[in-house]
N, C-alpha and C positions, 0 to 999 in steps of 0.2 A: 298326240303320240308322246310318251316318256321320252325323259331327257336321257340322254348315256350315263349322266348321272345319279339318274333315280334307279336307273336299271340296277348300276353297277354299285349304289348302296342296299340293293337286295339280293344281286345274285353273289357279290361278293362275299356275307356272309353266311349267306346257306350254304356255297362253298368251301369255307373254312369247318362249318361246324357239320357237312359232309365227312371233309378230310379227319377232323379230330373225332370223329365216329367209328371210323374206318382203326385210324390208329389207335384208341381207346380198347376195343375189341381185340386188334392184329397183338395188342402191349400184353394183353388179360392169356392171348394167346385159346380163345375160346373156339377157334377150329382148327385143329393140332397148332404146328408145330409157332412159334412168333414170328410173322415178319409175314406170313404167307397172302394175308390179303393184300397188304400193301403192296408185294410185290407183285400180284394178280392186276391192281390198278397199275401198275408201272407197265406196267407186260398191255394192258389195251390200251393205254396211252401210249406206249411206243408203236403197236398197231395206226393206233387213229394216226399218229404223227405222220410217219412212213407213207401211208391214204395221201395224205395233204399236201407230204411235198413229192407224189408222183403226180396229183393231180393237176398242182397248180405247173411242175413244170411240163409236163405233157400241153398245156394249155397252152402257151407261152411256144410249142413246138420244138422244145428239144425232147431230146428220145430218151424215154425210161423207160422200162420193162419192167410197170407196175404191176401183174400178178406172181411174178418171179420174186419180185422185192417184199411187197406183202407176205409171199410163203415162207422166205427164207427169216423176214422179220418175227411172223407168228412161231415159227418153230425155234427160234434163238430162245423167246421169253418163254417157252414153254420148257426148254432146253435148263430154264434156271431152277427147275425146281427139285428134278432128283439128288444132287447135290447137295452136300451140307455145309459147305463154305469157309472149309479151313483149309483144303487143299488146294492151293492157287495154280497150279499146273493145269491138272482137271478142271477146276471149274472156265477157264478160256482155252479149253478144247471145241466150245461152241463155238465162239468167236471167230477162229482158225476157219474150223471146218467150214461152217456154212458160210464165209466170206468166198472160199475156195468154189465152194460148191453152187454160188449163185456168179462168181467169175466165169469159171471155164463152160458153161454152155453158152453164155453167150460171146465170148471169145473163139468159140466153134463157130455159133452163127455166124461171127465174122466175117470168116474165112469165106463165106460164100459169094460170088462175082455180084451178085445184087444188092449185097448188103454192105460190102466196105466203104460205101460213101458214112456212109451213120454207124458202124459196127464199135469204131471208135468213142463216140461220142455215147452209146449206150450202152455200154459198159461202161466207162466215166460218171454218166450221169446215176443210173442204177447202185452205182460202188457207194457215191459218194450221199445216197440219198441212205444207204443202211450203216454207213460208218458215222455219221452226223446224227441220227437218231435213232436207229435200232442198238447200235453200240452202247451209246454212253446209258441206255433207258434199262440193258442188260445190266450193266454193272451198279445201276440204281436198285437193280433187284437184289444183286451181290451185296449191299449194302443193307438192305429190310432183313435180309435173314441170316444176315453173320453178324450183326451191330443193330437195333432195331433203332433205338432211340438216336443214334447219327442220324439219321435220316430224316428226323424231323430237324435235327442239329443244323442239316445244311439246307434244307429249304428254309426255316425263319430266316438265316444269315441272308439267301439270295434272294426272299422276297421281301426282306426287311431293305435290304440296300433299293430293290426295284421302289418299296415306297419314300423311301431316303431321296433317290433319284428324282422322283416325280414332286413332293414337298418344295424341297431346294431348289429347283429347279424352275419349278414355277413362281416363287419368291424373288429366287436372287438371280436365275439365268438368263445370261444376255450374249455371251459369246456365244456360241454354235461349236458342237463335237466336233462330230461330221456329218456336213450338211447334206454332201449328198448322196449321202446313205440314210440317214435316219434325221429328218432337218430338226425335229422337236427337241431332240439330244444336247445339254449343256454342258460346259466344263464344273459350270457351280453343282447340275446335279450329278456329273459323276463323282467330285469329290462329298459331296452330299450323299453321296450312295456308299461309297468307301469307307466315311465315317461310322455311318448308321452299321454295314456290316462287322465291320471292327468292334463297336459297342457290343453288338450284339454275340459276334464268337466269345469273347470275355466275359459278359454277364450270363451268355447259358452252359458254361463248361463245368460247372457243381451241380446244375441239376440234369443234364442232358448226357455228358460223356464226361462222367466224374469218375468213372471207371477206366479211361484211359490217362487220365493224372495230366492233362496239359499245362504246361507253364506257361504262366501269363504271358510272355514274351512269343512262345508257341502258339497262343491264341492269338493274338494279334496277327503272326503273318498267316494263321490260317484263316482270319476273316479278311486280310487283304487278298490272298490268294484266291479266296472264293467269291469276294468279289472280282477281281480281274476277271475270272473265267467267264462268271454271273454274265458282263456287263458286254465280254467278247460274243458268248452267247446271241446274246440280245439285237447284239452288232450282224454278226454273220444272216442270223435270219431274215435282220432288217434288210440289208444286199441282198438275201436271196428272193423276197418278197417285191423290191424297188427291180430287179433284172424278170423277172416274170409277171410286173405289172399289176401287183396283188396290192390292197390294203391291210388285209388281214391272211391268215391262210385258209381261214372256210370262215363259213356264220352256224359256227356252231354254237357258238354263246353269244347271245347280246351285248352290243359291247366290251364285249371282250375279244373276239375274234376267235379263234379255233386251237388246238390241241396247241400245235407247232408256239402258239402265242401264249399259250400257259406255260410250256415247258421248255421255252429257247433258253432263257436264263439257269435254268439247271442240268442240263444236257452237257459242258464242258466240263462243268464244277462237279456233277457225279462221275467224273471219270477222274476227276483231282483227287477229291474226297476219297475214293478205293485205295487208290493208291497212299497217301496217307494214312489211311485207318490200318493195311498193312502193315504199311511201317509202324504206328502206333502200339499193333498188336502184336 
C-alpha cells in the first residue's frame, strides 16, 4: 500500500495544476464574465463542506437538519451569481435572508411538546454548520468576481503559511499549541507559518493586487491577519473534528481528508479578506 506520502506527492500536485487550470481559464475569462468558475468551485465546495459537517456531527448525535442546511447552503452559492459585486448591501441580502429563512422553521418546529428537548440544540447546531462554512465560502465567491486575482492572493498566503507550519514544525517543534485540540500543532510551526504568510503577502502584492497599491507596511499586517484567521480556521475544525471523534472530515481524498480539510484554513480569512478588499476598493 502507498505511503500518505507518496499519495500526497501526487494528489497534491495534480491539485494544484487542477486549481491553476481552473484560474487560468476563469483569468482568460473564456466563459463570460471572470471569476465565474472559480466561484462555481467555491459554491460545491461550500456544498461538500456543509455534507461533512452535518454528517460527521449527526454521527457523533447531536442534531442537525441536514437537508435544510444543504438547501439553504446550495441556494446561498447559487444566490452569488446574479449580482455584480459592487453593491455591498445587495449582495448580503442572501446572507440575511436565507439565515432567517433556515432559522424560523425550525424555531417553529420547536415550539412543538416533542421536540423541545433537541429544538434547541438543532437550530444551534444547523446555524452554526451554515455560518462556519456556507458563509465564509459565499463571500469567497464575493471575492472571484469582484477582485479575481485576490483570490489566488489569499489562498497562496493561507496555504503557504499551512506549508510554513508543517516545515518548521517538523524541524524545530517541541512545545505543543494546543494539545488537546490539535496535539501535532507547534509554537515553532505557528510562528513558522506567520513568517512564510508575511513573506509571502509582500512578495505577491506587484504581481497579484498591484491594482489595489498596498503598502508594504499594509502587506505585512495583511499576511499576519490572514494568517491569524488561516491557523484559527485550522483550529476550530480541529475541535470540531476531536468533539465528534473524526480524524479527518470524510475520505474523500487520500491523505488528505475531505472538503472541511482543504478549506478550514480559508473559510475565516475569505471573510477577512472581503472585508478588506472593500475597504481597499
Amino acid at each position: 500500500m502507498a505511503s500518505d506520502l507518496q499519495i500526497r506527492s501526487v494528489l497534491a500536485p495534480t491539485m494544484l495544476l487542477l486549481i491553476g487550470g481552473i484560474y487560468w481559464l476563469d483569468h482568460a475569462a473564456y466563459f463570460g464574465r471572470q471569476g465565474t468558475l472559480s466561484a462555481g468551485l467555491l459554491g460545491l465546495l461550500g456544498i461538500g463542506g456543509a455534507l461533512e459537517y452535518a454528517n460527521m456531527m449527526r454521527k457523533q448525535g447531536f442534531a442537525v437538519a441536514r437537508w435544510p442546511l444543504l438547501l439553504a447552503t446550495a441556494l446561498l452559492h447559487v444566490a452569488a451569481f446574479p449580482f455584480g459585486w459592487h453593491q455591498l448591501d445587495r449582495e448580503l441580502y442572501p446572507l440575511i435572508f436565507l439565515t432567517m429563512a433556515l432559522l424560523f422553521p425550525l424555531a417553529v418546529w420547536s415550539l412543538g411538546k416533542d421536540h423541545m428537548a433537541r429544538g434547541l440544540e438543532l437550530q444551534g447546531g444547523t446555524l452554526l454548520g451554515f455560518l462556519f462554512v456556507a458563509w465564509p465560502m459565499y463571500l469567497g465567491q464575493g471575492i472571484c468576481l469582484r477582485h479575481l486575482s485576490s483570490l489566488l492572493y489569499v489562498v497562496l498566503i493561507c496555504k503557504g503559511g499551512d506549508i510554513g507550519a508543517y516545515v518548521v514544525g517538523r524541524l524545530l517543534g517541541q512545545r505543543k499549541l494546543i494539545p488537546h485540540v490539535s496535539p501535532g500543532k507547534t509554537f515553532a510551526g505557528a510562528l513558522g507559518s506567520l513568517a512564510v504568510s508575511i513573506l509571502l503577502a509582500v512578495l505577491l502584492r506587484d504581481s497579484l493586487v498591484e491594482d489595489l497599491s498596498i503598502a508594504l507596511w499594509v502587506a505585512i499586517g495583511i499576511g499576519a491577519l490572514l494568517n491569524f484567521t488561516a491557523q484559527t480556521g485550522d483550529l476550530i475544525e480541529s475541535l470540531l473534528k476531536r468533539r465528534c471523534g473524526a480524524k479527518d472530515s470524510s475520505q474523500l481524498l487520500p491523505a488528505h481528508g475531505g472538503v472541511l480539510d482543504l478549506v478550514d484554513s480559508l473559510l475565516f480569512s475569505f471573510a477577512a479578506w472581503f472585508l478588506l478588499l472593500i475597504w481597499l476598493t
